[in-house]
N, C-alpha and C positions, 0 to 999 in steps of 0.2 A: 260546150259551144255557147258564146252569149249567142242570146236573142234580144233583136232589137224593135222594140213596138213602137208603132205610129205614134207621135204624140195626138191627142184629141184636144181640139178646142171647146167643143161642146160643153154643156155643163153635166155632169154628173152628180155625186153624191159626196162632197167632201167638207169636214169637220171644221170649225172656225168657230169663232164666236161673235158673235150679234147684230143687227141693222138694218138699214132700205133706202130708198131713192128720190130725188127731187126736179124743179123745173128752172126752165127760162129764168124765171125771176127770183131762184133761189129760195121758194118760199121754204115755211116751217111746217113741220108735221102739224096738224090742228090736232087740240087734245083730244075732239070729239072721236077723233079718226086712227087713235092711236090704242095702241095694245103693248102690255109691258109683257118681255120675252125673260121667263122664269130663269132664274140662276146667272143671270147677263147685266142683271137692270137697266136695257137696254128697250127703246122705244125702237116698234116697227109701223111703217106706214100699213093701212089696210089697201087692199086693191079698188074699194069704194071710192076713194078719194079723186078728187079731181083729175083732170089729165093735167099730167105735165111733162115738161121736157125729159127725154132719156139722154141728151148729150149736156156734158160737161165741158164749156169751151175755152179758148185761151185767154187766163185771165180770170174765171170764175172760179168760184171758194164754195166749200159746202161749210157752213157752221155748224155746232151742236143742234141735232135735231132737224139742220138741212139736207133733201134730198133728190136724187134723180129715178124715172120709172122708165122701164121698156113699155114700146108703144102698147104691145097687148095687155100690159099692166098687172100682169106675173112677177115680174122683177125688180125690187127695189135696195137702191142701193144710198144708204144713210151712216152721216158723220155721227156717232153716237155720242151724247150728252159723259159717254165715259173713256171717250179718246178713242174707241175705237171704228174705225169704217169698216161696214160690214156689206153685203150681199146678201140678201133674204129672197127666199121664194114665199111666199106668204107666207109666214113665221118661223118657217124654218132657214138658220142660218147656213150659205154655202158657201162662204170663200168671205173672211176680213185681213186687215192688216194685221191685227194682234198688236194695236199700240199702245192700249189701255193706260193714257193719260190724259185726263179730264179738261176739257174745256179747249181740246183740241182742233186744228179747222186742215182740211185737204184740199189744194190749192190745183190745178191743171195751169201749171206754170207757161209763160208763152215762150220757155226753151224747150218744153216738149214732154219734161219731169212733172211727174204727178205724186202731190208731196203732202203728207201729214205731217203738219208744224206746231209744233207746242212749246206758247210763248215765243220764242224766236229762234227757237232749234229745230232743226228738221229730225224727225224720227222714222221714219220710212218715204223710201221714194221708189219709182218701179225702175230709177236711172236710165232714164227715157229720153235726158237732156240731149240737146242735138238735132230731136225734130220739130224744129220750131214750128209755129202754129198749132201743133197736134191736139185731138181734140178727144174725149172720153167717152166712149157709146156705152148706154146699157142696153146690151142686144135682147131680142123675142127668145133667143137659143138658153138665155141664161148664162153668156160669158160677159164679162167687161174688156172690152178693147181699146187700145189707143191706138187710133190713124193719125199717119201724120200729113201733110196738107195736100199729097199726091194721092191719098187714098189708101195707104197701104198701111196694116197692122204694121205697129212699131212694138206692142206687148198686147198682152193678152194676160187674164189672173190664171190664167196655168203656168206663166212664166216670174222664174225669176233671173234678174240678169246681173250677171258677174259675181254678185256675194251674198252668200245664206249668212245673216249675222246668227251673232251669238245669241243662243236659246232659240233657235229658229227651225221649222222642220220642213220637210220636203215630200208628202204626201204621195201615193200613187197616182201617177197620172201629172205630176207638174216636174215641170224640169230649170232648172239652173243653166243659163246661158252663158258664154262669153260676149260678150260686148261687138264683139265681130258676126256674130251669128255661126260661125263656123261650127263652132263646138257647144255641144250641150251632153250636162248629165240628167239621164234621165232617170226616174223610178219606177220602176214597172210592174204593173198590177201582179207581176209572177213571182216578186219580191227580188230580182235584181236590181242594183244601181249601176248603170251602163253609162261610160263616158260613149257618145257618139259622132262622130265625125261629118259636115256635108248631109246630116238628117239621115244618113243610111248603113256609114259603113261604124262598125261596135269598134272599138281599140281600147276598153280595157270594163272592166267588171268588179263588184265585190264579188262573185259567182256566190249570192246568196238567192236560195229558193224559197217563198215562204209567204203564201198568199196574206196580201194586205200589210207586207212590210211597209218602213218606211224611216225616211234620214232624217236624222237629228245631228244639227253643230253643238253641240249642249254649250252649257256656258263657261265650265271648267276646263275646254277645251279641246276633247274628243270629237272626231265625227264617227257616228254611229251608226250602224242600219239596225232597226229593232224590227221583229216579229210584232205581228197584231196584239199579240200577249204580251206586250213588250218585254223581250226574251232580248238582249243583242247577239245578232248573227256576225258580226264581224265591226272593227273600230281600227281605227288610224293610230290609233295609242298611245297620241298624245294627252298633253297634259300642261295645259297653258292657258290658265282662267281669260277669258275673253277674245281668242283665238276666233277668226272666223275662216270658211271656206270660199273660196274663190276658184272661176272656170275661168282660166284666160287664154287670152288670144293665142296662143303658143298650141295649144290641147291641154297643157299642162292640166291636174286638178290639184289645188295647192291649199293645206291650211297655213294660213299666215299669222303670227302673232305681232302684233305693231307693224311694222314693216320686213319682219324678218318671218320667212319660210322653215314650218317646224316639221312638215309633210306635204311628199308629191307623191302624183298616183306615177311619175315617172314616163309620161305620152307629152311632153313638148317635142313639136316636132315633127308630130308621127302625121 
């Protein structure tokens, strides 16, 4: 029988690599005030530091070494000097993009997409386009959320929406959306990956058990559910270098390579 668990917004305890947060005026980490984070060479703000803004608003950039802080100043979230945007709780890293290209800047686009651009190519966005105005909270809970100009979560960093790219993982506790909101896969702390329908009802499963699993679209183009040990518990078994997964508006779960469909989880429709 799937079981289907709540997704959480809260923050918990999840793996990323490096960063922290800034203000109003986009200031710069001061050297005085900074700490280099081992294995990342990644600069993080101290909670010492000034107060400043925790919203990212439309139209604002974070540069290297720019950042946002939650009011209670637990939470900081920085563009890092090594491409990558990270989420820190005072040195510990909890939630980045994973874009690790240098001299990168993350933009709170005023379509609503909030976008790591390096040079003139975008390399991640949360595909957020749509809600124009939308603006970027670093909450006191330790989530990042984007509201869009009615007040309402448009993502949240537990979310990804429509496509896990290649080389991309899916942690427990964050799920993959369609663009509709309809459908989402979720991962769940119990080691299932569950396509969910309307937030409630399960329509279809890897039916894998195995506390602290977690999805992988690798980049050779498998999707994968691995064990904590990373053990894989079940694969799509494809085989098409740069292949990524997509949740669309149908329920469909589809790997796609280029434009062309090389695995369905077979739920459009359902």
């Amino acid at each position: 029988m799937i079981s289907s668990l709540k997704a959480r917004t809260r923050a918990l305890a999840l793996l990323a690599t490096g960063a922290a947060v800034a203000g109003t005026a986009l200031l710069a980490v001061p050297a005085a005030q900074a700490t280099t984070t081992a294995g990342t060479g990644a600069t993080a703000a101290t909670t010492t530091a000034a107060a400043v803004s925790d919203l990212l608003k439309p139209g604002q950039y974070l540069k290297p070494g720019q950042f946002r802080r939650s009011k209670n100043g637990l939470y900081t979230f920085v563009m890092q000097t090594d491409g990558n945007a990270v989420l820190y709780k005072g040195k510990t890293a909890l939630w980045g993009t994973m874009t690790n290209r240098k001299s990168s800047t993350i933009i709170m686009q005023k379509d609503g997409n909030l976008v790591v651009i390096s040079g003139r190519t975008a390399v991640w966005g949360t595909g957020t386009n749509g809600s124009t105005n939308a603006l970027l909270a670093v909450q006191n809970d330790g989530n990042l959320v984007i509201y869009n100009s009615r007040g309402k979560a448009a993502w949240t960093r537990w979310m990804v929406l429509v496509t896990l790219g290649s080389g991309r993982s899916l942690p427990a506790g964050q799920l993959l959306y369609s663009h509709n909101r309809l459908f989402r896969l979720q991962m769940q702390s119990d080691g299932n990956a569950v396509i969910v329908k309307n937030g409630k009802t399960p329509i279809w499963s890897t039916k894998t058990i195995s506390k602290g699993a977690f999805v992988v679209m690798q980049t050779d183009g498998n999707f994968v559910v691995y064990s904590a040990k990373k053990q894989a518990l079940w694969s799509s078994k494809t085989v098409r270098k740069g292949s990524v997964l997509q949740m669309q508006d149908d329920g469909n779960l589809v790997v796609v390579y280029g434009r062309t469909p090389v695995w369905g989880s077979g739920t459009g429709g359902r």
